[in-house]
C-alpha positions in Angstrom: 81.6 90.2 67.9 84.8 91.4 67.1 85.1 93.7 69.9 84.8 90.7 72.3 87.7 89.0 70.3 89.8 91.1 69.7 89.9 91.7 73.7 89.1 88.4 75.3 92.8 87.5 73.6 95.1 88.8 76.4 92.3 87.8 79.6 94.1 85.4 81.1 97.7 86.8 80.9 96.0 89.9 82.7 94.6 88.7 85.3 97.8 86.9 86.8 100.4 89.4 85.5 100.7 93.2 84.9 101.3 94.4 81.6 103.9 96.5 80.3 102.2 99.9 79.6 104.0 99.9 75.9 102.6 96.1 75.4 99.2 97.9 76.3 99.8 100.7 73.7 100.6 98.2 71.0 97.8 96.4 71.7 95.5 99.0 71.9 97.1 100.8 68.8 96.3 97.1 67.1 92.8 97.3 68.1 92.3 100.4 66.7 93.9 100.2 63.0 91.7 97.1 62.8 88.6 99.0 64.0 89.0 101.9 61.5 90.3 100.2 58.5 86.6 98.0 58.9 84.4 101.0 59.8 85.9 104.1 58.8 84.0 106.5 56.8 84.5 107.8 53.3 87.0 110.3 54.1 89.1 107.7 56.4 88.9 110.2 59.5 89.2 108.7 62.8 86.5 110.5 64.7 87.2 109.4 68.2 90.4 109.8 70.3 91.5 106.3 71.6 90.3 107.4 75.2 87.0 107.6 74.3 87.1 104.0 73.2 87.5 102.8 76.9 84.8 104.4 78.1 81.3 103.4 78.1 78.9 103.6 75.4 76.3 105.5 77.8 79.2 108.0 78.6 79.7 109.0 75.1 82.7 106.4 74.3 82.4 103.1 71.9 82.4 100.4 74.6 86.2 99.1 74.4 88.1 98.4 77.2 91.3 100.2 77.9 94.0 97.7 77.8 95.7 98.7 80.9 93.0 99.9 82.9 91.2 96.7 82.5 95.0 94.8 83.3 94.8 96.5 86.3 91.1 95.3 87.3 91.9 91.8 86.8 94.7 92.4 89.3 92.9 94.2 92.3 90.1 91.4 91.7 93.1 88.9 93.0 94.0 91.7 95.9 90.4 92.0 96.8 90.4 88.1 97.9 93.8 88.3 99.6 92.2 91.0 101.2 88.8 89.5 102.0 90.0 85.7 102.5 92.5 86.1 104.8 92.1 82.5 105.8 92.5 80.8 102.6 95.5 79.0 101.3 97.0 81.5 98.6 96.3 84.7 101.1 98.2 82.5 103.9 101.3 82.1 101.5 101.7 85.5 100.6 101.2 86.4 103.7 104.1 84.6 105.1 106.6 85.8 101.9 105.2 89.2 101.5 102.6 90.3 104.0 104.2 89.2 107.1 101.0 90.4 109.3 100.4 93.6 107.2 97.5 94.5 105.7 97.4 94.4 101.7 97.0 98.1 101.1 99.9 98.7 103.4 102.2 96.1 102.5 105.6 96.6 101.0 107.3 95.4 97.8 110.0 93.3 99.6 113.0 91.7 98.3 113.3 90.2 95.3 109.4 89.7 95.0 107.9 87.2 92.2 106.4 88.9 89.5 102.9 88.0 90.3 103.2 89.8 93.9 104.4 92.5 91.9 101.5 92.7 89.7 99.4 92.8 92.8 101.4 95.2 94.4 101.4 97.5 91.9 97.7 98.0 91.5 96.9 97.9 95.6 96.3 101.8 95.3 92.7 100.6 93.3 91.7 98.3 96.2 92.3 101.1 98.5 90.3 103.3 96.5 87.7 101.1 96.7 87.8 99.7 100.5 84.9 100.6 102.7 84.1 99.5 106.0 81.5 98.8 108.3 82.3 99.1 111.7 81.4 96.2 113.7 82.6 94.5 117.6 85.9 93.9 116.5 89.2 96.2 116.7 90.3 96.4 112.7 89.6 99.3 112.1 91.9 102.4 112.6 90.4 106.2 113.4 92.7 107.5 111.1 93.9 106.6 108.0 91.2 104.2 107.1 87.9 104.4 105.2 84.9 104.0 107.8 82.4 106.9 107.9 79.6 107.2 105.9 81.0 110.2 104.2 80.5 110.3 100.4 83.7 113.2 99.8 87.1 111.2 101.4 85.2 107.9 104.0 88.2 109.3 106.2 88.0 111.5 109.2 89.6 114.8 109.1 89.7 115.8 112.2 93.3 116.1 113.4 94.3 113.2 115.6 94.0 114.8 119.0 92.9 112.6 122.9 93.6 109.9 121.0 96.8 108.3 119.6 97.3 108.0 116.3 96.8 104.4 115.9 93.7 104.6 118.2 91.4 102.2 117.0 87.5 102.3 116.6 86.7 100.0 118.9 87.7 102.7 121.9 85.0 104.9 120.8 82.4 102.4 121.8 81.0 101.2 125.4 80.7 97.5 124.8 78.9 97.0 127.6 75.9 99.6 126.7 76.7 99.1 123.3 76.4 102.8 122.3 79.1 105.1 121.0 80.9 107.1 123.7 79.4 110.3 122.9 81.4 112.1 125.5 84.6 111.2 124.2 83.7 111.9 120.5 82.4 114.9 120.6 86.4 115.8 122.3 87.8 113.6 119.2 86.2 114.9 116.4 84.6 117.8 114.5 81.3 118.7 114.7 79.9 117.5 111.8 82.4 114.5 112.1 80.6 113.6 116.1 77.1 113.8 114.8 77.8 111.5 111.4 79.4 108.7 114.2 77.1 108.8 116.8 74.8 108.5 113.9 76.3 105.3 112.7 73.4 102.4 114.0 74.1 100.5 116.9 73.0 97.4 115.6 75.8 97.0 113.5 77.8 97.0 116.0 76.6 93.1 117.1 78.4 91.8 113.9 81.9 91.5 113.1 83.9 94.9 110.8 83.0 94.2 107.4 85.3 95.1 104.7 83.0 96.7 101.6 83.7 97.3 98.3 82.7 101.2 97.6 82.4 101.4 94.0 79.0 99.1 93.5 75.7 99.2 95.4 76.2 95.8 96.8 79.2 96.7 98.1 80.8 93.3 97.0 83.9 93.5 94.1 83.3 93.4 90.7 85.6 93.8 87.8 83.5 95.8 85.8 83.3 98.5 88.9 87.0 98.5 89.1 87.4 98.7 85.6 84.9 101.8 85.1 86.6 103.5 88.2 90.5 103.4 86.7 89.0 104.6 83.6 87.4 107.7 85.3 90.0 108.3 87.8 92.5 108.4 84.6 90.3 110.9 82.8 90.4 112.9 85.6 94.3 113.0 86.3 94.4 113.7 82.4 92.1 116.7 82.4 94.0 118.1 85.9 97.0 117.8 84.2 96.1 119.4 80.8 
């Protein structure tokens, strides 16, 4: 109960505007004097470093949410639906300010931006952590440089860009009127390993459009608790590389 206060406080603020990390800090450093001094033991040690109290209870931690990493899911939940409704009103604004034809992930800063497309802008690297696609009959999505094979290590292709140009898109891999993959010409693009994975790929889905999915829950659609739970690992990670 007073875990959900505590947190639910600052919900609203976060999911429109980014944080300052030192607000986070305070916050956090709030959070956890008021945890201890209600549930510390005799000797008044604190017995878990606040990291730990971001992480999930299953994964050894105490359930809490980090401050900023949760800041920074609320965010890339409003950069996942500029991303995914392209058509709606508030996508079609930005994308005549900031955008200007660009996808989100690849969009720049700009001039004098508004804080809010700053916020978003900021935490664009998560939503490109998390984009997956499914390759479909249109011409979105690019060879290289974007997330498309079934490949559980990068989703990228490695193979070096080569017959191709660099901006070559999918779409030039596939015989529309056979529907099939080219096999010829990808087995002179790619790898190997790479060739077999794509010629893998079902050819039934390429009769529906490319489908943007989210990578980090089974569903594949965007949740903020996925997001969440991904910055918290992926900031574990950068602190144990760097240690």
């Amino acid at each position: 109960m007073v875990k959900a206060v505590l947190q639910a406080i600052p919900t609203y603020s976060m999911s429109v505007f980014k944080l300052p990390k030192k607000l986070c800090s305070d916050l956090e450093a709030m959070i956890s004097r008021f945890w201890w001094e209600n549930n510390r033991t005799e000797t008044g040690i604190h017995w878990k470093k606040w990291e730990m109290f971001g992480v999930s209870k299953a994964a050894g931690g105490l359930g809490f949410r980090s401050i900023e990493c949760f800041n920074r899911a609320m965010l890339a939940k409003q950069g996942w639906r500029l991303v995914q409704g392209q058509d709606s009103l508030v996508a079609r604004i930005y994308n005549e300010k900031y955008l200007k034809g660009q996808f989100f992930t690849a969009a720049k800063l700009g001039r004098s931006p508004s804080l809010i497309w700053r916020s978003f802008w900021e935490v664009k690297d998560v939503v490109e952590r998390g984009l997956r696609w499914r390759v479909g009959n249109e011409r979105n999505i690019m060879i290289w440089g974007q997330k498309w094979l079934p490949s559980p290590i990068s989703y990228c292709v490695q193979s070096p860009v080569q017959v191709l140009a660099a901006n070559a898109k999918v779409a030039e891999l596939i015989d529309e009127e056979r529907k099939e993959w080219k096999v010829d010409l990808v087995a002179r693009v790619f790898n190997k390993e790479e060739a077999e994975m794509i010629c893998a790929i079902p050819i039934r889905c390429l009769w529906a459009a490319d489908r943007m999915l989210w990578g980090f829950s089974k569903k594949g659609k965007f949740t903020v608790k996925s997001a969440y739970h991904a910055d918290v690992q992926l900031k574990i990670e950068r602190k144990g590389s760097s240690s």
